[in-house]
N, CA and C atoms of all chains as a GROMACS GRO file, in nm:
protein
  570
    1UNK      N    1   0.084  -0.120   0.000
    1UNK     CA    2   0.000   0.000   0.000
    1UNK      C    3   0.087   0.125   0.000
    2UNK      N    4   0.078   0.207  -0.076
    2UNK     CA    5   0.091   0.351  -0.087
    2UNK      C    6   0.069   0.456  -0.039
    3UNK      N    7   0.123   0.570   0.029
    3UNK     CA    8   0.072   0.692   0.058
    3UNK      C    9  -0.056   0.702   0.022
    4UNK      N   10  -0.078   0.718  -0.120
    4UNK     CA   11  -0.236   0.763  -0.183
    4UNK      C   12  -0.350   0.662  -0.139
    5UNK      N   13  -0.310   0.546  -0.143
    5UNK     CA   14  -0.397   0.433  -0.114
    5UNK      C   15  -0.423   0.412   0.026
    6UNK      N   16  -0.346   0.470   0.145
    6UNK     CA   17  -0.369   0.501   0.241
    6UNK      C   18  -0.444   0.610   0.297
    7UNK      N   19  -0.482   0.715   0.227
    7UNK     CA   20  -0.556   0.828   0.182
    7UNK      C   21  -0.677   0.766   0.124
    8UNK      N   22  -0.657   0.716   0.031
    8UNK     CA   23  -0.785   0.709  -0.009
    8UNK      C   24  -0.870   0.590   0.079
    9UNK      N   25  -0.819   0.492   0.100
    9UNK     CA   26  -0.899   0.400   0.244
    9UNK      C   27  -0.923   0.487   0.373
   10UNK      N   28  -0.894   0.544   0.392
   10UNK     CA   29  -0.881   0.625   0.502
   10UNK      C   30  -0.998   0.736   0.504
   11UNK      N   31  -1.018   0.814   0.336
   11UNK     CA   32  -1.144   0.920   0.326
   11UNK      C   33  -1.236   0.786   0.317
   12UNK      N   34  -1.218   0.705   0.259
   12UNK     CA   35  -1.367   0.591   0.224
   12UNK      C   36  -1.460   0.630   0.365
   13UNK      N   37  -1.368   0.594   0.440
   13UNK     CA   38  -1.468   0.543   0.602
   13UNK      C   39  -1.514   0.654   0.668
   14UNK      N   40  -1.454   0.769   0.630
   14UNK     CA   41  -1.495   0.862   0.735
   14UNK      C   42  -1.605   0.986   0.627
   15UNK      N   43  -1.727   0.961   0.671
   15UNK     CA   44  -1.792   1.047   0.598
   15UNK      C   45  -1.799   1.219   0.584
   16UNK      N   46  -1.781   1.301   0.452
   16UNK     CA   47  -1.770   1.418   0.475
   16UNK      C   48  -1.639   1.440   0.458
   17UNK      N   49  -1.530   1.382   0.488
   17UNK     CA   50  -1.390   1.380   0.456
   17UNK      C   51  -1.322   1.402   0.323
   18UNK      N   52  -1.270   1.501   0.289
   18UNK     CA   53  -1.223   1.480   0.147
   18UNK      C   54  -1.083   1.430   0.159
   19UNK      N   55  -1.009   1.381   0.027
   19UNK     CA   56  -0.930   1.299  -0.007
   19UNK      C   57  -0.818   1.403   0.112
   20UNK      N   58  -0.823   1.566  -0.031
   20UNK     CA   59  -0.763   1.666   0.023
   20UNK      C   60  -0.737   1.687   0.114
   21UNK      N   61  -0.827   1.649   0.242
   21UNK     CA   62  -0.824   1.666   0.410
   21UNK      C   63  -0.750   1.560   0.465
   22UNK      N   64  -0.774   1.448   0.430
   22UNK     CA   65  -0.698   1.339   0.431
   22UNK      C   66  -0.539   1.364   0.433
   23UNK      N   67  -0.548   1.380   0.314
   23UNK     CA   68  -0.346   1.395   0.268
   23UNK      C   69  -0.330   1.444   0.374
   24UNK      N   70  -0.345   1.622   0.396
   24UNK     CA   71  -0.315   1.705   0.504
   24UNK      C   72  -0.290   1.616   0.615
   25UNK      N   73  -0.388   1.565   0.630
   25UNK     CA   74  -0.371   1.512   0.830
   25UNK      C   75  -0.246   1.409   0.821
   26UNK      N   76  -0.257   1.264   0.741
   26UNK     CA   77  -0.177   1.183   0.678
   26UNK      C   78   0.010   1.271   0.690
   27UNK      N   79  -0.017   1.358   0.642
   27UNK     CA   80   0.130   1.437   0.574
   27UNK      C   81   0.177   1.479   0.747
   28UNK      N   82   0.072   1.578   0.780
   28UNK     CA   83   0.114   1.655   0.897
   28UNK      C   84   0.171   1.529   1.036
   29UNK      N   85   0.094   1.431   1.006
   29UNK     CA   86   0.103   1.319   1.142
   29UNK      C   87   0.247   1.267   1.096
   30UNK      N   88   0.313   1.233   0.966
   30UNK     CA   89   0.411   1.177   0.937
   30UNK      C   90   0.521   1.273   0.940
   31UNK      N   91   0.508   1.413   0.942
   31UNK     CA   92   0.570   1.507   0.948
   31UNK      C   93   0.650   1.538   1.087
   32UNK      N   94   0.466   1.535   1.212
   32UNK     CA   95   0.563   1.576   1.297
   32UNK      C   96   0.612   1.463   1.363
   33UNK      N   97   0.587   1.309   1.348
   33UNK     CA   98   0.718   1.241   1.367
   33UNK      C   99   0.839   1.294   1.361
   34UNK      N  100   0.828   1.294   1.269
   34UNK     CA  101   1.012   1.317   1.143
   34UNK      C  102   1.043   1.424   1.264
   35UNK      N  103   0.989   1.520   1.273
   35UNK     CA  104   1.063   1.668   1.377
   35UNK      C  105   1.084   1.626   1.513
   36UNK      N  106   0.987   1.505   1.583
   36UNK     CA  107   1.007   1.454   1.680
   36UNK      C  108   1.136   1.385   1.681
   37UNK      N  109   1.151   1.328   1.591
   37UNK     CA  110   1.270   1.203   1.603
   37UNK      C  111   1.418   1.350   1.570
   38UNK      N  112   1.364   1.401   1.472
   38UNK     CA  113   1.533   1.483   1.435
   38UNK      C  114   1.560   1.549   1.558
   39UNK      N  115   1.478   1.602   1.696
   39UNK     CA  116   1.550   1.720   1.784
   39UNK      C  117   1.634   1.637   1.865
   40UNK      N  118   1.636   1.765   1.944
   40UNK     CA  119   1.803   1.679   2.013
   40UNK      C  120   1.756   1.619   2.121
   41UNK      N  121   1.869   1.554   2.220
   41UNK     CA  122   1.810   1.502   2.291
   41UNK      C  123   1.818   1.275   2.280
   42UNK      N  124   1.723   1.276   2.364
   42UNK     CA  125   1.687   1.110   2.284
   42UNK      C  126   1.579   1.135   2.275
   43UNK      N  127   1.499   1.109   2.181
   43UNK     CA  128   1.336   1.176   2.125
   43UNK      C  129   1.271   1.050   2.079
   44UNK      N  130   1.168   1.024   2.170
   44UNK     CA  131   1.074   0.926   2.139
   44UNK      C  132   0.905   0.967   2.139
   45UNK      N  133   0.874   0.876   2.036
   45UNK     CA  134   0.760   0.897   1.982
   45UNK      C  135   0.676   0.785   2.040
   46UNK      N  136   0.573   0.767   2.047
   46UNK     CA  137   0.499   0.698   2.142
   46UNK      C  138   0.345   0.683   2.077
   47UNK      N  139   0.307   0.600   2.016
   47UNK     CA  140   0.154   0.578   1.920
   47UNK      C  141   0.082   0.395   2.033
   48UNK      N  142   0.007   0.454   2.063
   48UNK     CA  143  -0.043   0.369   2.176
   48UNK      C  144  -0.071   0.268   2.058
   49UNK      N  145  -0.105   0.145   2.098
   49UNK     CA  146  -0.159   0.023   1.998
   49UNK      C  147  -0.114   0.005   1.847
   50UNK      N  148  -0.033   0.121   1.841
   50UNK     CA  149   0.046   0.098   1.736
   50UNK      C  150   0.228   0.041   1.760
   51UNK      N  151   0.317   0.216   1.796
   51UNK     CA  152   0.463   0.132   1.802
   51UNK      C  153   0.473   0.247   1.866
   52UNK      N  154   0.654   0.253   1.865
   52UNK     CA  155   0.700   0.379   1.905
   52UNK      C  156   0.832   0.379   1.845
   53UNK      N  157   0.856   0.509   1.794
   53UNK     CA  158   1.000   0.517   1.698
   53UNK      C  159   1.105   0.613   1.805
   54UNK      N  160   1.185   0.590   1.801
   54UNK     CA  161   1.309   0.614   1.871
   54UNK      C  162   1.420   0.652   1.822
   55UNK      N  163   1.498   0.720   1.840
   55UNK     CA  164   1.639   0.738   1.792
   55UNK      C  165   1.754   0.651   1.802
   56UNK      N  166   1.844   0.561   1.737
   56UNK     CA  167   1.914   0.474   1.830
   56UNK      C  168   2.081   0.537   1.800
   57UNK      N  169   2.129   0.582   1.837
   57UNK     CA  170   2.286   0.615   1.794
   57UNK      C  171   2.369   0.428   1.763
   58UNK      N  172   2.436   0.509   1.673
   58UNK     CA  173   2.536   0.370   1.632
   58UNK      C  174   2.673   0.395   1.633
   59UNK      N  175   2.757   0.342   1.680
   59UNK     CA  176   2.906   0.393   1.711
   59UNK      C  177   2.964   0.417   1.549
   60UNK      N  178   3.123   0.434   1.534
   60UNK     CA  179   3.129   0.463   1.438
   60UNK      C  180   3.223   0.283   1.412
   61UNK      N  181   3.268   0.288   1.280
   61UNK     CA  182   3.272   0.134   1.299
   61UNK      C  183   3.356   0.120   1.134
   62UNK      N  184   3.458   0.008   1.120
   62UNK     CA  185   3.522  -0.034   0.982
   62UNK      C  186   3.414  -0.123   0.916
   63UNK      N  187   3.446  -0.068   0.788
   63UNK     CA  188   3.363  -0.107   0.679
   63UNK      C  189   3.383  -0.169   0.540
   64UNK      N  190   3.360  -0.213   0.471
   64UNK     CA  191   3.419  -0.272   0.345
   64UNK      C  192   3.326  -0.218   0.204
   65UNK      N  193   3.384  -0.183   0.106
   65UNK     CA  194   3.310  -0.143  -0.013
   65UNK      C  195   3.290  -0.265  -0.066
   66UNK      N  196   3.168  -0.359  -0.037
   66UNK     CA  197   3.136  -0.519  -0.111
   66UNK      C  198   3.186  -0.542  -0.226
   67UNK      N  199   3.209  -0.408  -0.334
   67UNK     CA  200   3.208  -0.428  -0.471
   67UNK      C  201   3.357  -0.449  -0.488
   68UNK      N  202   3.439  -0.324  -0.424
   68UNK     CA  203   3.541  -0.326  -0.438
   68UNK      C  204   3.649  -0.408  -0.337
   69UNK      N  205   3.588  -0.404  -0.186
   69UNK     CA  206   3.706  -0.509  -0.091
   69UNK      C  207   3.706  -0.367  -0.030
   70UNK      N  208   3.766  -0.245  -0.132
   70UNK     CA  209   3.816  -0.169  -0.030
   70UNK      C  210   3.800  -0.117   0.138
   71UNK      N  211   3.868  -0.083   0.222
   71UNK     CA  212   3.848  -0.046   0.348
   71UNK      C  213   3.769   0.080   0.385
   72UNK      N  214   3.670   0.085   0.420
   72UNK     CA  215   3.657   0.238   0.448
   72UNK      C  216   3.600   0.270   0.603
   73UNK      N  217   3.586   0.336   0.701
   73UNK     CA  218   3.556   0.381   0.803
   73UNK      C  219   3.421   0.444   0.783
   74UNK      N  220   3.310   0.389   0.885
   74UNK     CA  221   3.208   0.442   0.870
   74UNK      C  222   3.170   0.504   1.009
   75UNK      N  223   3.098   0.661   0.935
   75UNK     CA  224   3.118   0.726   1.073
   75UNK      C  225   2.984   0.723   1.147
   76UNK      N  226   3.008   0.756   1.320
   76UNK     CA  227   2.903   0.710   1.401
   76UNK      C  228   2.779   0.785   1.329
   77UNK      N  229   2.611   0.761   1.378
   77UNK     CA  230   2.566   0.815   1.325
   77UNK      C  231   2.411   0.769   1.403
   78UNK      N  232   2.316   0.896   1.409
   78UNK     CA  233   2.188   0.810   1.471
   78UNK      C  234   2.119   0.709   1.355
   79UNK      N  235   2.018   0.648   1.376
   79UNK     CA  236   1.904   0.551   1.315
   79UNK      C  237   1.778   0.555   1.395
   80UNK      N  238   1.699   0.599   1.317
   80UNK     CA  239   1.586   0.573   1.351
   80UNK      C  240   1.525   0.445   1.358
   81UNK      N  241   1.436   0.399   1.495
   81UNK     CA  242   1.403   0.299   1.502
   81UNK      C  243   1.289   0.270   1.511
   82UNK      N  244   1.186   0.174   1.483
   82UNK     CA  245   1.069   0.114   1.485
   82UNK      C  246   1.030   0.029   1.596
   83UNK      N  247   0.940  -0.017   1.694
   83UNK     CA  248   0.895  -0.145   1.708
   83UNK      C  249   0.741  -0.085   1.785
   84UNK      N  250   0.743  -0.256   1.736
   84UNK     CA  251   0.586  -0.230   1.726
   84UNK      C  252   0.500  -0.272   1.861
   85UNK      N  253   0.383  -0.185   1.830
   85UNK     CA  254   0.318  -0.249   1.994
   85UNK      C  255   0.231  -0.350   1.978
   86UNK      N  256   0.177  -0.344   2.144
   86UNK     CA  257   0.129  -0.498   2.166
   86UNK      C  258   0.014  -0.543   2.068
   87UNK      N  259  -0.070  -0.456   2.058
   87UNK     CA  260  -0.167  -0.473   1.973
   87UNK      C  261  -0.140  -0.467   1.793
   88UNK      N  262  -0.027  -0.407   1.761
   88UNK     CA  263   0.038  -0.441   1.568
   88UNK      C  264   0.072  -0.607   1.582
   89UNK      N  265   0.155  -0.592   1.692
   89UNK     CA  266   0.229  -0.730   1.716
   89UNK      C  267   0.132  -0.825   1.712
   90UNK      N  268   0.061  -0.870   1.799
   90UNK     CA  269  -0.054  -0.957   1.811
   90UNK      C  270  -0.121  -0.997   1.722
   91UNK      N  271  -0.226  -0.868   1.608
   91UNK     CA  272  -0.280  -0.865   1.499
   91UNK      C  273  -0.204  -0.917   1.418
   92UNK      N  274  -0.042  -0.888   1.390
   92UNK     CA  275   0.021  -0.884   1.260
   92UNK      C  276   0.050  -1.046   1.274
   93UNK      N  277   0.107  -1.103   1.382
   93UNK     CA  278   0.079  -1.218   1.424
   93UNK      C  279  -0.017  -1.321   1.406
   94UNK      N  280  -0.107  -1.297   1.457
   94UNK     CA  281  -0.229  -1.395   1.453
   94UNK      C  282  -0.309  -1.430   1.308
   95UNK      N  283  -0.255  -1.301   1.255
   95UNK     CA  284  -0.280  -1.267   1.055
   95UNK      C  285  -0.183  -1.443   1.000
   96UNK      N  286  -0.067  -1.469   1.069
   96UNK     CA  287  -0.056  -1.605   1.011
   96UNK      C  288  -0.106  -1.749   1.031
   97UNK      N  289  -0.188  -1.720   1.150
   97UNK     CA  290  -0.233  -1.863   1.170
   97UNK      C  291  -0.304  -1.892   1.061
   98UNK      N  292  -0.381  -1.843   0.996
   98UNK     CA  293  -0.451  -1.880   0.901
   98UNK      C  294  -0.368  -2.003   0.744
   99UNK      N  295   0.657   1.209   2.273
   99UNK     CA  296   0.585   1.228   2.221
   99UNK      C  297   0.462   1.150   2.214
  100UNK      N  298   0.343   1.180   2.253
  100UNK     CA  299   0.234   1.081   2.221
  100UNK      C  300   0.123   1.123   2.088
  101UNK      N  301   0.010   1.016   2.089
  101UNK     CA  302  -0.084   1.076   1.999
  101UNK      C  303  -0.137   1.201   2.005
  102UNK      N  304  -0.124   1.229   2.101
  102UNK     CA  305  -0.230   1.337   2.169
  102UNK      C  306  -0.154   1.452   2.173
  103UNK      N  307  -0.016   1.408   2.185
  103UNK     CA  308   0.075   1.553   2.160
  103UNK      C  309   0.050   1.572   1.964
  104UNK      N  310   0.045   1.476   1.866
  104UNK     CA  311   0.039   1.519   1.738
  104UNK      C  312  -0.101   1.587   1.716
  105UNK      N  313  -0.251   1.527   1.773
  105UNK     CA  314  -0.333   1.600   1.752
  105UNK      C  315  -0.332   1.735   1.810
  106UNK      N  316  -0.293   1.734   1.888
  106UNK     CA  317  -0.286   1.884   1.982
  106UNK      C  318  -0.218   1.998   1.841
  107UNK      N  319  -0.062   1.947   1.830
  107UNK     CA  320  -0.042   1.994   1.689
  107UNK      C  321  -0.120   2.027   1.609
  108UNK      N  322  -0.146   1.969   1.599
  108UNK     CA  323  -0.218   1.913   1.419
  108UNK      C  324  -0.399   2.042   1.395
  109UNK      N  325  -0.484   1.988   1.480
  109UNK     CA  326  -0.570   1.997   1.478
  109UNK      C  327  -0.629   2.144   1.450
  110UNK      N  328  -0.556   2.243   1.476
  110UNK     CA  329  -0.608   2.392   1.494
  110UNK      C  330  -0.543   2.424   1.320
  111UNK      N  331  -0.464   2.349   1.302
  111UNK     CA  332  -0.360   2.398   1.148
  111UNK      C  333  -0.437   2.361   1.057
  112UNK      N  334  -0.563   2.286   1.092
  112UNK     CA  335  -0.636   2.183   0.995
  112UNK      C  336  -0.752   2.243   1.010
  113UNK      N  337  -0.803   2.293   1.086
  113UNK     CA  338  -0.935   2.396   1.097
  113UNK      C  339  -1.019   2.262   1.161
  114UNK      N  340  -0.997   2.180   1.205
  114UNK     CA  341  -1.130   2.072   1.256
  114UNK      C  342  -1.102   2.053   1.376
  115UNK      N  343  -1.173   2.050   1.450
  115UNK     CA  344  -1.196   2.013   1.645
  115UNK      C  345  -1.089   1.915   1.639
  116UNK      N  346  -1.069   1.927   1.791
  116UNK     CA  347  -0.975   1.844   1.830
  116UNK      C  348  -1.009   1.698   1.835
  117UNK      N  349  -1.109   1.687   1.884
  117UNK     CA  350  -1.253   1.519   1.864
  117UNK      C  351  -1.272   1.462   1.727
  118UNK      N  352  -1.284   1.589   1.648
  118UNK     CA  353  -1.222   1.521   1.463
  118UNK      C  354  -1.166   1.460   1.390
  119UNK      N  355  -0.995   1.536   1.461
  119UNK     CA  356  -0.923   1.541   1.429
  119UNK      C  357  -0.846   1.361   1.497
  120UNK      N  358  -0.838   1.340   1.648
  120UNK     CA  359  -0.833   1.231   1.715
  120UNK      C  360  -0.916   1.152   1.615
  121UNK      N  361  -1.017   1.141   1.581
  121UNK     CA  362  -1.063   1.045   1.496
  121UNK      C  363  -1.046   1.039   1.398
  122UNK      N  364  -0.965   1.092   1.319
  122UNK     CA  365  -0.908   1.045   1.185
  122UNK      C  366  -0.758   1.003   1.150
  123UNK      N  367  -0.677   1.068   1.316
  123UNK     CA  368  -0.593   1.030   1.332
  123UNK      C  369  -0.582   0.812   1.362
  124UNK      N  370  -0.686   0.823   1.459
  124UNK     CA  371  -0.746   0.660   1.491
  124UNK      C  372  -0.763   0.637   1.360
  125UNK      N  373  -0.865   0.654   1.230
  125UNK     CA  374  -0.868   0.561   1.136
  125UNK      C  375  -0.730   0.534   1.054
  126UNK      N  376  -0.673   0.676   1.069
  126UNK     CA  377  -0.532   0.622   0.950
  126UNK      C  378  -0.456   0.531   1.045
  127UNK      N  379  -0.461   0.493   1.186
  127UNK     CA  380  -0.334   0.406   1.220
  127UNK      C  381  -0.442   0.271   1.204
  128UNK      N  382  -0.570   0.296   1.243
  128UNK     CA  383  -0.642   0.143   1.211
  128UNK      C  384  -0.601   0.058   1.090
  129UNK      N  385  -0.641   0.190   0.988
  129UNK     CA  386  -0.642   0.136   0.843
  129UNK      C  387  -0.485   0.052   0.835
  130UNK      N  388  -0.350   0.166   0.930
  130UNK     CA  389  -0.230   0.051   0.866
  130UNK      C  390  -0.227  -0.025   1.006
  131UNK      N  391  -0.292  -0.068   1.029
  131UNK     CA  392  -0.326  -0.184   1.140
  131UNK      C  393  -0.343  -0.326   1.011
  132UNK      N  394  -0.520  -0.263   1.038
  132UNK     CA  395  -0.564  -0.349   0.871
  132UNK      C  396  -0.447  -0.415   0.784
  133UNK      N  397  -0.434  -0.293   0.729
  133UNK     CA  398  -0.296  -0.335   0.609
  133UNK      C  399  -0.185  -0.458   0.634
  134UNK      N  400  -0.156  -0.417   0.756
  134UNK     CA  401   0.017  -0.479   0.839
  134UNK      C  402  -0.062  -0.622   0.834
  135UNK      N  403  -0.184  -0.635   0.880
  135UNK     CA  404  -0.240  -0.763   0.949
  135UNK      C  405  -0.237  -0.872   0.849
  136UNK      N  406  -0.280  -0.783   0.754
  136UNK     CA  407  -0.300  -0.901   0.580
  136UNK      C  408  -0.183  -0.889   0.533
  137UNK      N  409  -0.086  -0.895   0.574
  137UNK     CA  410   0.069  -0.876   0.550
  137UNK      C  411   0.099  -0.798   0.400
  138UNK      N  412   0.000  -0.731   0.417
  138UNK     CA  413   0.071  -0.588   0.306
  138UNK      C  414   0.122  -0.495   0.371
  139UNK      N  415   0.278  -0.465   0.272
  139UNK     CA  416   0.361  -0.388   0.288
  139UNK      C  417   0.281  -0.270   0.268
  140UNK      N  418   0.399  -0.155   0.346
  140UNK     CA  419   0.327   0.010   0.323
  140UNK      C  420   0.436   0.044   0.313
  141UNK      N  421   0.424   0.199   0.206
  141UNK     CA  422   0.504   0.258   0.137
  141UNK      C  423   0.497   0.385   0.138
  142UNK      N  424   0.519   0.455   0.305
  142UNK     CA  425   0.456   0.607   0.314
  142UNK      C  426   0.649   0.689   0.221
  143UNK      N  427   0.596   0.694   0.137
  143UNK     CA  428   0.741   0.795   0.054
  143UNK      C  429   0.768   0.957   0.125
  144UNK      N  430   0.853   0.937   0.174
  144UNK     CA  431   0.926   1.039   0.219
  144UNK      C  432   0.963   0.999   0.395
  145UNK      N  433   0.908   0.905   0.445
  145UNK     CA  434   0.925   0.845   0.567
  145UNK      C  435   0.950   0.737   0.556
  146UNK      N  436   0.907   0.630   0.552
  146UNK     CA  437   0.964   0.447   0.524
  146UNK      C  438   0.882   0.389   0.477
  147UNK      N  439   0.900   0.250   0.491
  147UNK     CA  440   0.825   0.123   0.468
  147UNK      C  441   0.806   0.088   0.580
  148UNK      N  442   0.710  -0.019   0.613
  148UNK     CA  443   0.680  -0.136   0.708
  148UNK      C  444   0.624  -0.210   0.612
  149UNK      N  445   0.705  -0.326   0.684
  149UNK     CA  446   0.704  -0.459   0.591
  149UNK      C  447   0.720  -0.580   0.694
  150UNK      N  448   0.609  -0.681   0.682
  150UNK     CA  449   0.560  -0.785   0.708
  150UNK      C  450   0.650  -0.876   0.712
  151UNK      N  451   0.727  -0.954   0.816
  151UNK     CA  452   0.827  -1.076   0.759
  151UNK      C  453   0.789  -1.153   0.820
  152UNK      N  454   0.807  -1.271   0.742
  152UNK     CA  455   0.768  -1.411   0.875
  152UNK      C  456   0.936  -1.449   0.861
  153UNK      N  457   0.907  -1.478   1.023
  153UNK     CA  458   1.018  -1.501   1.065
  153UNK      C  459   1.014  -1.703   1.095
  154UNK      N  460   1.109  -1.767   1.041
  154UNK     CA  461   1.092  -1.919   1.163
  154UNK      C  462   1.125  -1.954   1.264
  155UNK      N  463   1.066  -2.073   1.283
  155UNK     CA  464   1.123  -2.138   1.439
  155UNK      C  465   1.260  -2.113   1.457
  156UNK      N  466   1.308  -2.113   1.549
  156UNK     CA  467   1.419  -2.105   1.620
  156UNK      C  468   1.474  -2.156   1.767
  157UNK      N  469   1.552  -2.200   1.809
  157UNK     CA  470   1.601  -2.213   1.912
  157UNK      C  471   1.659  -2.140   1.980
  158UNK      N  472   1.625  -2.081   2.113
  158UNK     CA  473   1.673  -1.957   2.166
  158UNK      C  474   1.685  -2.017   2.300
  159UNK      N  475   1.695  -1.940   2.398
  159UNK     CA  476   1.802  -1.946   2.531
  159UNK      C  477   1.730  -1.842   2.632
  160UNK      N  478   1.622  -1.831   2.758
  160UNK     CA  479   1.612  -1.780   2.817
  160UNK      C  480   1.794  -1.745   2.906
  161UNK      N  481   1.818  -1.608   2.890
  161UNK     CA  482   1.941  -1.548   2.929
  161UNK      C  483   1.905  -1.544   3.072
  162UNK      N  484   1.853  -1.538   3.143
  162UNK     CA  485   1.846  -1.566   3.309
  162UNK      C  486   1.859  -1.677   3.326
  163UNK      N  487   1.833  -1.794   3.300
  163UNK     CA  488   1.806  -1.885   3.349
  163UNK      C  489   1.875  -1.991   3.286
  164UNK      N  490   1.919  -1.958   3.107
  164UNK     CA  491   2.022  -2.060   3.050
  164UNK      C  492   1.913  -2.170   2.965
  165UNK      N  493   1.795  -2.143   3.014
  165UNK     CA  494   1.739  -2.287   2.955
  165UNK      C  495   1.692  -2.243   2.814
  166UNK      N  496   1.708  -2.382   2.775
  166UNK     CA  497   1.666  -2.350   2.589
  166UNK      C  498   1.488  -2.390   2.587
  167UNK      N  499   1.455  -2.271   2.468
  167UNK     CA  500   1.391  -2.261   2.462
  167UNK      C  501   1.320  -2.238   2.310
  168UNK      N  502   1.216  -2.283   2.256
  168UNK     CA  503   1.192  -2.332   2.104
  168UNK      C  504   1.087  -2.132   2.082
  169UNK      N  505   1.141  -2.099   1.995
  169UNK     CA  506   1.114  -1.981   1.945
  169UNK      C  507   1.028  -2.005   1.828
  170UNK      N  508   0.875  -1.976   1.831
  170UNK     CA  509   0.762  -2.057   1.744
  170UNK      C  510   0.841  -1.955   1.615
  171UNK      N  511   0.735  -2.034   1.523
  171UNK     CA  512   0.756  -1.961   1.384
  171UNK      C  513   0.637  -1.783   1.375
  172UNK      N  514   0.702  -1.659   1.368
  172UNK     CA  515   0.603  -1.611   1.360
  172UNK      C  516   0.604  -1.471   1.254
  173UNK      N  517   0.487  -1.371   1.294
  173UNK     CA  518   0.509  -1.289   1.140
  173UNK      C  519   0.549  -1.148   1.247
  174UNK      N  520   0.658  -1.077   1.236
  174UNK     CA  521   0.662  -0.944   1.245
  174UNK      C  522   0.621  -0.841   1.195
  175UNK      N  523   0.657  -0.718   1.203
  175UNK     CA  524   0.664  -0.572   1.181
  175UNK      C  525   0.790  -0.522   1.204
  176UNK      N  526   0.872  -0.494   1.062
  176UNK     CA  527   1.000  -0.424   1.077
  176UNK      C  528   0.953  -0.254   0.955
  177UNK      N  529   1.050  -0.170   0.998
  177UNK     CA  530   1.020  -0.033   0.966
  177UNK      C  531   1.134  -0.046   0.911
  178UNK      N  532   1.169  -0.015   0.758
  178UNK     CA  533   1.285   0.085   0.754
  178UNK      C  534   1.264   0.224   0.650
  179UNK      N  535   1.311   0.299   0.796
  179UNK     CA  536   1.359   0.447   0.750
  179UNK      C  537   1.329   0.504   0.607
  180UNK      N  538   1.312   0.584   0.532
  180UNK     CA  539   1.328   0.636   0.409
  180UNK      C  540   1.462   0.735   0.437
  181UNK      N  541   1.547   0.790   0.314
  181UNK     CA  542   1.689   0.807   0.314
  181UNK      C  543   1.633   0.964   0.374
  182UNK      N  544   1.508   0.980   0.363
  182UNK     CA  545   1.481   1.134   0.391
  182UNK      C  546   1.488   1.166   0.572
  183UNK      N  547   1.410   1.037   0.596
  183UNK     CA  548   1.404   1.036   0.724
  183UNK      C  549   1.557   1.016   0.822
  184UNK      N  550   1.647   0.919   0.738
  184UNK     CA  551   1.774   0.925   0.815
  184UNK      C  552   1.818   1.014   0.829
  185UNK      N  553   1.842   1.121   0.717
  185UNK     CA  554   1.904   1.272   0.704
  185UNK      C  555   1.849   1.362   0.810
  186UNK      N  556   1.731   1.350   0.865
  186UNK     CA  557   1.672   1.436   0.935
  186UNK      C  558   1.722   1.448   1.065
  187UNK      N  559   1.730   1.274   1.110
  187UNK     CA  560   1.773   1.252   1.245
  187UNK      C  561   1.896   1.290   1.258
  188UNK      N  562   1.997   1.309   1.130
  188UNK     CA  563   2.125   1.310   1.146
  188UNK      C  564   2.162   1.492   1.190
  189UNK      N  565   2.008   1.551   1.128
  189UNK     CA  566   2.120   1.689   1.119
  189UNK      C  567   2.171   1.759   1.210
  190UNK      N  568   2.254   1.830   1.222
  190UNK     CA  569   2.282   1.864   1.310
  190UNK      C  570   2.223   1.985   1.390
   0.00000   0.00000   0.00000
């Protein structure tokens, strides 16, 4: 599924909703993640029954160019992180017994 | 950060009540509830993916206690990043 296709399932259900209003909210909610996670600090985001994204720092660390062998040094750097809550987990889960 | 801190955001920039707004915030995480569950991938562009993996059985090791322990076969939720989103966290 897609941005748009997430938009557009999303106006289906809610009556009175345009697509247009949709995007907006969609954009702005994914947005102020992103500003949550970039400030300083350790900045966590917190979506009840969904997940919570986090910042994780990674040291800095030797590296190899696969293509070439060559050596290169890779420098420390944050990552954003995912995991999911009890209720994605469970659902996304139980989606294989079938 | 919670939900309630993004609607608080959100809601006055959008011209709709705050009770509106909470509820449409709830259907878009339902809907990728929905989505994740039927193990379709999502593809929000400019933020990441989440993508569905089944993972298998395994043999694992309660670390307190040492004893082994059979790790069922099951389906996750992994996120990765879009290159937009790494840059963000990085800047300075």
């Amino acid at each position: 599924m897609t941005k748009s296709e997430l938009i557009e399932q999303v106006a289906e259900k809610i009556e009175g909703l345009t697509k247009k209003q949709t995007e907006i909210i969609v954009n702005e909610v994914l947005e102020s993640i992103k500003n949550a996670l970039a400030s300083s600090g350790s900045p966590r985001v917190e979506i009840r029954g969904f997940g919570s994204f986090k910042v994780k720092q990674r040291r800095s660390r030797d590296g190899r160019n696969p293509k070439t062998g060559m050596q290169v040094s890779i420098e420390a750097k944050k990552v954003p992180v995912f995991k999911a809550g009890k209720e994605l987990r469970e659902r996304v889960d139980v989606g294989s017994a079938e | 950060m919670t939900k309630a801190d993004i609607v608080n955001a959100l809601y006055e920039k959008i011209g709709l009540s705050k009770k509106e707004t909470s509820h449409i915030v709830e259907v878009v995480l339902e809907t990728l509830k929905e989505n994740l569950e039927k193990g379709h991938k999502i593809k929000l562009a400019g933020f990441g993916n989440f993508v569905v993996r089944q993972k298998v059985a395994r043999k694992g090791r309660n670390p307190k206690t040492g004893e082994e322990i059979e790790i069922s076969r099951r389906r996750v939720v992994t996120f990765r990043p879009s290159q937009i989103l790494r840059k963000a966290v990085n800047q300075p």
